[in-house]
TITORMAR-700269 format. One record per atom (N, C-alpha, C, O): residue number from 1; residue in three letters; chain; atom name; x, y, z. Coordinates in steps of 0.05 Angstrom, whole numbers, plus 5000, padded with zeros to 4 digits. Example, Ala and Ser with C-alpha at 12.3 -4.5 7.8 and 13.67 -1.06 7.14 Angstrom:
! TITORMAR-700269
+-----+--------+--------+-------+------+------+------+
| num | residu | chaine | atome |   xx |   yy |   zz |
+-----+--------+--------+-------+------+------+------+
|   1 |    ALA |      A |     N | 5264 | 4886 | 5156 |
|   1 |    ALA |      A |    CA | 5246 | 4910 | 5156 |
|   1 |    ALA |      A |     C | 5264 | 4934 | 5156 |
|   1 |    ALA |      A |     O | 5285 | 4934 | 5169 |
|   2 |    SER |      A |     N | 5257 | 4955 | 5142 |
|   2 |    SER |      A |    CA | 5273 | 4979 | 5143 |
|   2 |    SER |      A |     C | 5258 | 5001 | 5157 |
|   2 |    SER |      A |     O | 5268 | 5023 | 5161 |
+-----+--------+--------+-------+------+------+------+
! end
This chain:
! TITORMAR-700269
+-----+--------+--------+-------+------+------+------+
| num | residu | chaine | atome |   xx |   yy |   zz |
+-----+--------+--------+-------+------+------+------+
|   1 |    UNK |      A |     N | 6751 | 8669 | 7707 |
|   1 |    UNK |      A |    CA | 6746 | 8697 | 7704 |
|   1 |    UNK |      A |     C | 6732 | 8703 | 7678 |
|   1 |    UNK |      A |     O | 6711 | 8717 | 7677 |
|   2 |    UNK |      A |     N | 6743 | 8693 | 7658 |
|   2 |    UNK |      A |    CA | 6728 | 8687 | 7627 |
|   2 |    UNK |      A |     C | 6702 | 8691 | 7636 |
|   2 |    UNK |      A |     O | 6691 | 8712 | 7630 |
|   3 |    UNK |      A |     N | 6685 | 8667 | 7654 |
|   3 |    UNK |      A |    CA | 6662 | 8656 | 7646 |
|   3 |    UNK |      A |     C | 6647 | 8688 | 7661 |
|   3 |    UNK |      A |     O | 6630 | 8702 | 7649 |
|   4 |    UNK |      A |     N | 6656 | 8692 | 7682 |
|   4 |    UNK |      A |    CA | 6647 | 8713 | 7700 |
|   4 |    UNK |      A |     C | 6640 | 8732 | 7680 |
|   4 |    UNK |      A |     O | 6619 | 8730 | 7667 |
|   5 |    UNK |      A |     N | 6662 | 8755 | 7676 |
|   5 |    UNK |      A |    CA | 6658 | 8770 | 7651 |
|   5 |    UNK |      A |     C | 6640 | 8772 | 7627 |
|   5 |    UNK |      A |     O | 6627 | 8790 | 7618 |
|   6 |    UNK |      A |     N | 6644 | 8745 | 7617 |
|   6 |    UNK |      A |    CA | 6620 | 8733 | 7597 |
|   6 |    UNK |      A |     C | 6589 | 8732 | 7614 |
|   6 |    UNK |      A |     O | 6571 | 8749 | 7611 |
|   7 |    UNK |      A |     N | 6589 | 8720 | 7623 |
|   7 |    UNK |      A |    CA | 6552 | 8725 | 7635 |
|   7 |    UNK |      A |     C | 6547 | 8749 | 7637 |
|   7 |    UNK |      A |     O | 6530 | 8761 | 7624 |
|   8 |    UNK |      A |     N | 6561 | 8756 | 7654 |
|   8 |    UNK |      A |    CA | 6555 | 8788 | 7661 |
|   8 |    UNK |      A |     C | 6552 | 8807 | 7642 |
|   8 |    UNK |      A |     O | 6540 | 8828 | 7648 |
|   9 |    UNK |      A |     N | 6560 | 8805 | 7615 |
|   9 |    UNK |      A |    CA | 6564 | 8817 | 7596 |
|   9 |    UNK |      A |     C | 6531 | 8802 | 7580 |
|   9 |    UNK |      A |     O | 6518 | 8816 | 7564 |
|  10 |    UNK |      A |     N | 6524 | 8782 | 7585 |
|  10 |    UNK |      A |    CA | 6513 | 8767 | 7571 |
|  10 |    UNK |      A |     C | 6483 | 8779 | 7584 |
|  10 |    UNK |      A |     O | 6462 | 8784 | 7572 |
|  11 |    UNK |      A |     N | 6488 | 8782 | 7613 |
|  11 |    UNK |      A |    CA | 6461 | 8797 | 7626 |
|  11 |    UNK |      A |     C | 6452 | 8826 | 7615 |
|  11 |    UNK |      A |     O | 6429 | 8834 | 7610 |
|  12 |    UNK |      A |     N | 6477 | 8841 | 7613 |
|  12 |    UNK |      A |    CA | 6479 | 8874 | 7604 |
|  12 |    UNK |      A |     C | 6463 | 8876 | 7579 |
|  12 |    UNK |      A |     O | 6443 | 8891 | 7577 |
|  13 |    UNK |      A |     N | 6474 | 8857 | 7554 |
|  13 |    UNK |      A |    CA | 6463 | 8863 | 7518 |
|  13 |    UNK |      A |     C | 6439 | 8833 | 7527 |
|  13 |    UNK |      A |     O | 6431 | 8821 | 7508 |
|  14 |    UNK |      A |     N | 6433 | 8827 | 7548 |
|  14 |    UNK |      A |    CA | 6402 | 8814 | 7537 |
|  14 |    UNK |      A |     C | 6415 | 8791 | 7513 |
|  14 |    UNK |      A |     O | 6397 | 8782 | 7499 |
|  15 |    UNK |      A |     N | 6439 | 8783 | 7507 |
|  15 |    UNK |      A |    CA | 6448 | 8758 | 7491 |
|  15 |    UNK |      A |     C | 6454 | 8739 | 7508 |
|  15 |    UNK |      A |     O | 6460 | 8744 | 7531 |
|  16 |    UNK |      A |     N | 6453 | 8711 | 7498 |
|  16 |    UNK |      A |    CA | 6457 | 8688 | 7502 |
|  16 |    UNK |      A |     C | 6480 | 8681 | 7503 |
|  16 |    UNK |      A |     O | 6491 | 8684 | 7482 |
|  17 |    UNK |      A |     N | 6496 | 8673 | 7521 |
|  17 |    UNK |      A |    CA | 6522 | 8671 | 7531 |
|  17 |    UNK |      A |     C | 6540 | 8655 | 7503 |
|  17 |    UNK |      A |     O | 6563 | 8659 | 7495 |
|  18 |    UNK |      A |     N | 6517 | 8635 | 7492 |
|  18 |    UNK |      A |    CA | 6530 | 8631 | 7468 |
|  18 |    UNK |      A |     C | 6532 | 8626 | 7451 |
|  18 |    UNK |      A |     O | 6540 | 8607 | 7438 |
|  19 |    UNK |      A |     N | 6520 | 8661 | 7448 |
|  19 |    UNK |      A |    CA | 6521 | 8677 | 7426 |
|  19 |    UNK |      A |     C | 6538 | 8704 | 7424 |
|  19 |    UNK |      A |     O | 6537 | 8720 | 7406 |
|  20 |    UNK |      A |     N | 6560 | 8703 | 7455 |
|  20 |    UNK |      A |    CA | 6577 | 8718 | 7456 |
|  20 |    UNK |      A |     C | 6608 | 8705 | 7457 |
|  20 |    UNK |      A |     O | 6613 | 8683 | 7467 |
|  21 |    UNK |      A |     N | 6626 | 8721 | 7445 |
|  21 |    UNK |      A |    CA | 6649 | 8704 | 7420 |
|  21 |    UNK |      A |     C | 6671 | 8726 | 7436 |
|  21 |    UNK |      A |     O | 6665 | 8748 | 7447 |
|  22 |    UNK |      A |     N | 6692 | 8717 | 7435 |
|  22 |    UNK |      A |    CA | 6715 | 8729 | 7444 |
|  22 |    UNK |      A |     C | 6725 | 8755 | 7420 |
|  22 |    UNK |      A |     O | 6745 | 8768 | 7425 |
|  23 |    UNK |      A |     N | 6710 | 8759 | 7394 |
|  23 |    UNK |      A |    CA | 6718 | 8774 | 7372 |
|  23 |    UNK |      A |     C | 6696 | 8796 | 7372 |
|  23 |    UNK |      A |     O | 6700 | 8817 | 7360 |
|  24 |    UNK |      A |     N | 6661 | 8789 | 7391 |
|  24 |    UNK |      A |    CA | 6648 | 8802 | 7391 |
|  24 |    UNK |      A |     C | 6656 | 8834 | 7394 |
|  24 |    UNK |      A |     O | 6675 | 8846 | 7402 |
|  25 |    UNK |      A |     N | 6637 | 8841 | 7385 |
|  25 |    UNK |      A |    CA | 6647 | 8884 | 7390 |
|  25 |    UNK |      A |     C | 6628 | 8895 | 7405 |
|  25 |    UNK |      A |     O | 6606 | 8904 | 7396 |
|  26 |    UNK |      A |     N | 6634 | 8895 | 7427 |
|  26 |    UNK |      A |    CA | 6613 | 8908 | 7450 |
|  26 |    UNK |      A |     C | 6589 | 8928 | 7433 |
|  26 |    UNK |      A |     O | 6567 | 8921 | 7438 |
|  27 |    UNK |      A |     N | 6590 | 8944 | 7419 |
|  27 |    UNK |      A |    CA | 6571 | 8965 | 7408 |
|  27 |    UNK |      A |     C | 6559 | 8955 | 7389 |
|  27 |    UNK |      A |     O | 6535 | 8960 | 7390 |
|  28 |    UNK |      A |     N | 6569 | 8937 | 7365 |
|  28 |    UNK |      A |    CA | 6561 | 8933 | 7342 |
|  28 |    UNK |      A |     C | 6544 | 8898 | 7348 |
|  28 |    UNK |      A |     O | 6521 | 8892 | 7342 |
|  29 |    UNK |      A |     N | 6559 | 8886 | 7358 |
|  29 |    UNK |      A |    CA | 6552 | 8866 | 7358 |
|  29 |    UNK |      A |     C | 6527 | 8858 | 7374 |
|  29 |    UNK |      A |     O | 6508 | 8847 | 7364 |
|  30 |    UNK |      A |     N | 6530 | 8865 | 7400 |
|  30 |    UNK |      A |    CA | 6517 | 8876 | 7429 |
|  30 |    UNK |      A |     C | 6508 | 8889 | 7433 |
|  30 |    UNK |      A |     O | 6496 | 8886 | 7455 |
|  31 |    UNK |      A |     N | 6505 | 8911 | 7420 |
|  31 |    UNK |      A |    CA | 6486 | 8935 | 7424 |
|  31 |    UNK |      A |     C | 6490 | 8951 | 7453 |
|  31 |    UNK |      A |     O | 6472 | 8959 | 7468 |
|  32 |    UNK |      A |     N | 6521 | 8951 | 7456 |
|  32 |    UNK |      A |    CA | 6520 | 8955 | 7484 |
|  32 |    UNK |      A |     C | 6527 | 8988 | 7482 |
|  32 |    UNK |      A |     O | 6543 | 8997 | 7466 |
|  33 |    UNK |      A |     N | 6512 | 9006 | 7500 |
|  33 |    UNK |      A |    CA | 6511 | 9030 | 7490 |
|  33 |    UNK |      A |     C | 6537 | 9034 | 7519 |
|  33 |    UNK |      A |     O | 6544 | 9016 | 7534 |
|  34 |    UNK |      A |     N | 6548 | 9063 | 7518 |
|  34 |    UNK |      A |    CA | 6571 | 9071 | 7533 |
|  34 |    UNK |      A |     C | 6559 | 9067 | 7572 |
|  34 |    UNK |      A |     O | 6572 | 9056 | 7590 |
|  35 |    UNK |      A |     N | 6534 | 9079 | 7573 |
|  35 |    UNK |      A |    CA | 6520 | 9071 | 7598 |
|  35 |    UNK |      A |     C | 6524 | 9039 | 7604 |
|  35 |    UNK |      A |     O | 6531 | 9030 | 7625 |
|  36 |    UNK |      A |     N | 6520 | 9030 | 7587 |
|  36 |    UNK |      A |    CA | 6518 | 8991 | 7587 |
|  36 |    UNK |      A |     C | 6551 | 8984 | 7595 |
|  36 |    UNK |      A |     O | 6554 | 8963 | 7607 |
|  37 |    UNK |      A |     N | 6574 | 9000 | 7589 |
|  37 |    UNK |      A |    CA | 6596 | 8993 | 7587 |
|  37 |    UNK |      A |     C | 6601 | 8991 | 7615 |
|  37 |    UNK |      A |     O | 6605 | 8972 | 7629 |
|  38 |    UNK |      A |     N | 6599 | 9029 | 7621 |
|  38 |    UNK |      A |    CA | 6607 | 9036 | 7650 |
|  38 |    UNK |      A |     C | 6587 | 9017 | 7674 |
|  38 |    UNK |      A |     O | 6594 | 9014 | 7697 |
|  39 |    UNK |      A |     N | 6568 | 9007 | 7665 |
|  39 |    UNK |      A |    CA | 6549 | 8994 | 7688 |
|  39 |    UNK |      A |     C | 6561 | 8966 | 7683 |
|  39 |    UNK |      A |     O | 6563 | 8956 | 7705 |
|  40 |    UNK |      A |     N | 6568 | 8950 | 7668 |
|  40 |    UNK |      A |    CA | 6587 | 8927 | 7669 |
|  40 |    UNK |      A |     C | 6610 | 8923 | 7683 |
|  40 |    UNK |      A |     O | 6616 | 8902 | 7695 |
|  41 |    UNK |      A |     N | 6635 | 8959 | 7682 |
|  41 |    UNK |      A |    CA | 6654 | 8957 | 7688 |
|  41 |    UNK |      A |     C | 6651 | 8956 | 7724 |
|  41 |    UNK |      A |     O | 6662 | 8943 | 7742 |
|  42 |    UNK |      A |     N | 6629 | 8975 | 7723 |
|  42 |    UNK |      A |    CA | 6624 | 8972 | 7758 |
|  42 |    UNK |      A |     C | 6619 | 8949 | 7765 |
|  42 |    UNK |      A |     O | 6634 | 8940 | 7782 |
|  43 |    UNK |      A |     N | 6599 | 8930 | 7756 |
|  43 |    UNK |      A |    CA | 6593 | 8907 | 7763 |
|  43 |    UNK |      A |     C | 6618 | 8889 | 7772 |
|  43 |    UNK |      A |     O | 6624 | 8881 | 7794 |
|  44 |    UNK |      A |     N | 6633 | 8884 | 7743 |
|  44 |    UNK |      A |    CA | 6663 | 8872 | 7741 |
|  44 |    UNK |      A |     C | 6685 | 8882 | 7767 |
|  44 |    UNK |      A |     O | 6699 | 8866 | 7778 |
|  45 |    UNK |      A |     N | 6684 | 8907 | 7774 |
|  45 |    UNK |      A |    CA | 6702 | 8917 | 7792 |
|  45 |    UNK |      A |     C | 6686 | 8897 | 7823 |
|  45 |    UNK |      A |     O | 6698 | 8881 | 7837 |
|  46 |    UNK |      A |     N | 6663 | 8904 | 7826 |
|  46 |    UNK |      A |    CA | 6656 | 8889 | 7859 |
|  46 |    UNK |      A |     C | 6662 | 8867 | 7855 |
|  46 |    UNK |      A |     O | 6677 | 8856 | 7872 |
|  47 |    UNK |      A |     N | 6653 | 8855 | 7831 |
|  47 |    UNK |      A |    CA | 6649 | 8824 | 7824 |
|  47 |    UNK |      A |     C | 6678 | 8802 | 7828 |
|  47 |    UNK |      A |     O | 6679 | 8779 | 7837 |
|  48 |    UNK |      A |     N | 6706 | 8822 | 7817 |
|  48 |    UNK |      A |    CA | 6727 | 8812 | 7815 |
|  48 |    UNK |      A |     C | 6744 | 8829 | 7835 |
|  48 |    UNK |      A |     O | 6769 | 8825 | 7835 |
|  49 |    UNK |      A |     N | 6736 | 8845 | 7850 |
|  49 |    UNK |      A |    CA | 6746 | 8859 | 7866 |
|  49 |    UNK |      A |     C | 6767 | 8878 | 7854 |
|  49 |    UNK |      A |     O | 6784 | 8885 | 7870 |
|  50 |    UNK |      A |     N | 6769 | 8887 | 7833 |
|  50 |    UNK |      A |    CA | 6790 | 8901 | 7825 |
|  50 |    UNK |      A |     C | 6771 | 8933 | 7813 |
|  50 |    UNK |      A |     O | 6747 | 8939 | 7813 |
|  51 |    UNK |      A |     N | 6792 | 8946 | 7804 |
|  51 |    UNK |      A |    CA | 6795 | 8977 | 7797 |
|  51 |    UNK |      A |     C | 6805 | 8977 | 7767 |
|  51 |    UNK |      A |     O | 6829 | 8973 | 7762 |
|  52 |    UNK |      A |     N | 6790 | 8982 | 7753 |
|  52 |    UNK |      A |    CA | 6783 | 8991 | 7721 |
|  52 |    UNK |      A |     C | 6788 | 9019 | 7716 |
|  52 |    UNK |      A |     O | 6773 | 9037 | 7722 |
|  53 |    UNK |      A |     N | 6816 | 9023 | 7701 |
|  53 |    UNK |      A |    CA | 6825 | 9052 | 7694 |
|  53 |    UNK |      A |     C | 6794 | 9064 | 7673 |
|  53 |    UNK |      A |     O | 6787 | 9055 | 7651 |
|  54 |    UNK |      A |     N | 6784 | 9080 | 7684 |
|  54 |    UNK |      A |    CA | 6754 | 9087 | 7656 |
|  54 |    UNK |      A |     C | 6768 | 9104 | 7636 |
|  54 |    UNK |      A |     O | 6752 | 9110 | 7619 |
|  55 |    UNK |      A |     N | 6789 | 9112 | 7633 |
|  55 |    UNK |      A |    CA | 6804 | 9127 | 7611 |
|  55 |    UNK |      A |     C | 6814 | 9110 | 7583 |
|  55 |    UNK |      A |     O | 6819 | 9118 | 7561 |
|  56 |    UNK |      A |     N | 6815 | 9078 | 7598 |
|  56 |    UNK |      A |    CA | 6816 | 9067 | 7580 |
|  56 |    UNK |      A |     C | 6794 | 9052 | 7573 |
|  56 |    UNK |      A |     O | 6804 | 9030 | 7567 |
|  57 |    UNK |      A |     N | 6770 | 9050 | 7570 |
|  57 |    UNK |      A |    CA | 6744 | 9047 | 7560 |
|  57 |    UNK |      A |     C | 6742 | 9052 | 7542 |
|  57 |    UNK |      A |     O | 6724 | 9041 | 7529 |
|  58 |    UNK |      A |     N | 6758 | 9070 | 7531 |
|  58 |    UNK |      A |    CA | 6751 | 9073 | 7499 |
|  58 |    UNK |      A |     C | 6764 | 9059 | 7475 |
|  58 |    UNK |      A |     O | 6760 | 9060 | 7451 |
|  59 |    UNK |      A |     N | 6783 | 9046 | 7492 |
|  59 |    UNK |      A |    CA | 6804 | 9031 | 7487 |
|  59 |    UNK |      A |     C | 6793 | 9002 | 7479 |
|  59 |    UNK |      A |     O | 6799 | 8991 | 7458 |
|  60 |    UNK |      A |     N | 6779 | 8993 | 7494 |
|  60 |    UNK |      A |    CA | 6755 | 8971 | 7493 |
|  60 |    UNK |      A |     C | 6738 | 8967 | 7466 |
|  60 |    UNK |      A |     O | 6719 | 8981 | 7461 |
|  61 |    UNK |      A |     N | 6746 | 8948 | 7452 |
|  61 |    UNK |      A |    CA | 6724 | 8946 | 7429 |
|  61 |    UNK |      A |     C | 6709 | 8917 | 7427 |
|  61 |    UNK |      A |     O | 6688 | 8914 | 7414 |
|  62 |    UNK |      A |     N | 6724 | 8897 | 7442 |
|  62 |    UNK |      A |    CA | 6713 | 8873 | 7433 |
|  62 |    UNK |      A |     C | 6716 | 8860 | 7462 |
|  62 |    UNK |      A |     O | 6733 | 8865 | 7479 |
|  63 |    UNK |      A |     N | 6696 | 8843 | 7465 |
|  63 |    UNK |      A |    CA | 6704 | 8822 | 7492 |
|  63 |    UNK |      A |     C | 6731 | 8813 | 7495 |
|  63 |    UNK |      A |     O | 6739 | 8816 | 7518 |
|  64 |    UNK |      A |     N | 6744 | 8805 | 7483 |
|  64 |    UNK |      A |    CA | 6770 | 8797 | 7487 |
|  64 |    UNK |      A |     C | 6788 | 8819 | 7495 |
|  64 |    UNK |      A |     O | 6807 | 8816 | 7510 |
|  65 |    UNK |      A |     N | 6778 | 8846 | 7483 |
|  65 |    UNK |      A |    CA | 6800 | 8874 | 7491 |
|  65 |    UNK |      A |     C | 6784 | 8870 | 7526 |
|  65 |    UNK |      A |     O | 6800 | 8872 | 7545 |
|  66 |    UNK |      A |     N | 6770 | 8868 | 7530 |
|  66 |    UNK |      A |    CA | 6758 | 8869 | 7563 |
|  66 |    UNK |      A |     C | 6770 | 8851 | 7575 |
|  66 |    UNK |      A |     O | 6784 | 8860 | 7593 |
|  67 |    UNK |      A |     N | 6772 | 8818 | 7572 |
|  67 |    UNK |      A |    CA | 6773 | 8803 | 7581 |
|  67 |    UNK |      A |     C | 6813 | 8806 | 7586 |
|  67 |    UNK |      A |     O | 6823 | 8794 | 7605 |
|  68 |    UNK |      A |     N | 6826 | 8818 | 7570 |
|  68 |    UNK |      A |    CA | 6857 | 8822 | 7561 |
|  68 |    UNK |      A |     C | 6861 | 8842 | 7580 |
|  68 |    UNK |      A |     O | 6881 | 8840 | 7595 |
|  69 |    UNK |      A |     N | 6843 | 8863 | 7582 |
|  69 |    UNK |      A |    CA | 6846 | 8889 | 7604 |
|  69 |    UNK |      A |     C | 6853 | 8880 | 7637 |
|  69 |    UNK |      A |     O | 6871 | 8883 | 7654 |
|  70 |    UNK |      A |     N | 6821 | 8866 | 7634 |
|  70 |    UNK |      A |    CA | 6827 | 8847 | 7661 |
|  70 |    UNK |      A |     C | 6848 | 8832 | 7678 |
|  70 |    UNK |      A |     O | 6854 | 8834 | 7701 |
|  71 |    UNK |      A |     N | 6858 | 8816 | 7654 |
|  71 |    UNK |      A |    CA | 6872 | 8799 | 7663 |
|  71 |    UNK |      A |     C | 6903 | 8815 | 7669 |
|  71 |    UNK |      A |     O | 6923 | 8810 | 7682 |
|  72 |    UNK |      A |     N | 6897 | 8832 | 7655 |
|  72 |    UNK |      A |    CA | 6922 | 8848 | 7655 |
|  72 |    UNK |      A |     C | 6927 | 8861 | 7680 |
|  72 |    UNK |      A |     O | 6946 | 8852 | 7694 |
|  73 |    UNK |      A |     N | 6915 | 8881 | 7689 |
|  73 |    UNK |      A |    CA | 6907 | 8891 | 7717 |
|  73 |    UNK |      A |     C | 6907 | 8874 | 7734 |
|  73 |    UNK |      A |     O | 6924 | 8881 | 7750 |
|  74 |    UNK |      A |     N | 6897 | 8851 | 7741 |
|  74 |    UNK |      A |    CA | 6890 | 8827 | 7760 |
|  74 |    UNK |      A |     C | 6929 | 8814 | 7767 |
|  74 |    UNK |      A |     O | 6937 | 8808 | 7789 |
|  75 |    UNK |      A |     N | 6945 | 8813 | 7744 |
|  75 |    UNK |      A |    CA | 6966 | 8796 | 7749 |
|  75 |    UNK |      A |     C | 6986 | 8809 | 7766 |
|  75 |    UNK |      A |     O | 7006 | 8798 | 7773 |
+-----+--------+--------+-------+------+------+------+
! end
């Protein structure tokens, strides 16, 4: 699921898969603007078949807070 997340994330900010870090910060690091977020989370929802609360999006600061969301929801 990691790797999934990661590419997909890696397609969105136009970075190199690795050059994206589990400490990365979606905005600062990535340049990932709030449009970039919500068009990932959709992606991630078909992709993994699941449903992404968007209230907590803001909650989200680093790949690892995404990748922790996920896994969280999914179990």
């Amino acid at each position: 699921m990691e790797e999934i997340i990661i590419k997909r994330i890696s397609e969105v900010s136009d970075s190199k898969v690795s050059d994206i870090y589990i400490d990365s910060l979606l905005e600062e690091n990535l340049k990932l603007d709030n449009l970039d977020v919500v068009e990932l989370c959709f992606d991630l929802e078909s992709k993994l078949k699941i449903t992404i609360d968007y209230n907590m999006l803001y909650k989200i600061k680093t790949v690892g807070d995404l990748i922790s969301y996920i896994k969280n929801i999914t179990q």
